[in-house]
N, C-alpha and C positions, 0 to 999 in steps of 0.2 A: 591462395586467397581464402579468406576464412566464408561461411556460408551463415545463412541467415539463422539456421536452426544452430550452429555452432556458437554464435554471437549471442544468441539468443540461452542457451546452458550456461555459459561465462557468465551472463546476466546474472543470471536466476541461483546462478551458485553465493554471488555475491551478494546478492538478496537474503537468501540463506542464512550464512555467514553472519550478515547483519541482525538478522532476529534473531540467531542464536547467541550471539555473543553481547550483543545491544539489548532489543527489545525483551526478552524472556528475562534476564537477568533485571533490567529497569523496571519491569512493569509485569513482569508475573506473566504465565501460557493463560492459556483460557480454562474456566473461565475467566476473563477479563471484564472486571467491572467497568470501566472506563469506556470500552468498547462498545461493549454488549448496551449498553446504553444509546448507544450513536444512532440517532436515526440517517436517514438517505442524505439528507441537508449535511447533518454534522459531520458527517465521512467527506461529501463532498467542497466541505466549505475546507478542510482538514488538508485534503489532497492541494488545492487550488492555492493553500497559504504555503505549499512547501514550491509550490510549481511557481509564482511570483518571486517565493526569496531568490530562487535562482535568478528569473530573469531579472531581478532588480539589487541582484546582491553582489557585493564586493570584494565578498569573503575568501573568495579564491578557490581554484577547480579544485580542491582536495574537498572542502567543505561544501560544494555542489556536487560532486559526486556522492558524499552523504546521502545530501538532499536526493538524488535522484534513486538512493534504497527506498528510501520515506514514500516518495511519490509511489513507487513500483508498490510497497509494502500497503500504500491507502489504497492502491487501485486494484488491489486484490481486495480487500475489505468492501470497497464498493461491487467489486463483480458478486463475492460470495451474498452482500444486502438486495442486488439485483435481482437475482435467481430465486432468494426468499422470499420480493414482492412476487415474482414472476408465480412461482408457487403456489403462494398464496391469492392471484388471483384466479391463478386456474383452480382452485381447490373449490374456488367463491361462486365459478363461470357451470360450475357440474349440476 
């Protein structure tokens, strides 16, 4: 039986994989203009359009598990946008 943190490497290798061979290639490492731009809305409006296409898309499970890089790959963008307001409010709170 595979375990949670096993399931969870497989993930993130695939995840991986995808930025390396997808994302860097398409759209350049960071700095990323595109990104770096993004405020907290635009990451999350980002995330929530790829999390719909699945549930409302036809496309078929090859093309949802795509989507499901995309979603994992925005929801890192949002944790890393999180931790900088977090940061940033605690810098604001001293």
């Amino acid at each position: 039986m595979i375990t949670k943190i096993e399931e969870w490497i497989g993930f993130s290798e695939a995840v991986e994989t995808h930025i390396k061979e997808y994302v860097i290639p398409q759209y350049g490492d960071y700095p990323d203009e595109m990104i770096e731009e993004f405020n907290l809305r635009d990451i999350q409006k980002q995330l929530g359009r790829y999390v719909k296409r699945i549930e409302f898309s036809s496309r078929g499970i090859e093309d949802s598990i795509v989507d499901s890089l995309k979603i994992a790959h925005y929801a890192c963008y949002l944790h890393t946008k999180l931790k900088e307001i977090e940061n940033e409010n605690n810098l604001k709170s001293k």
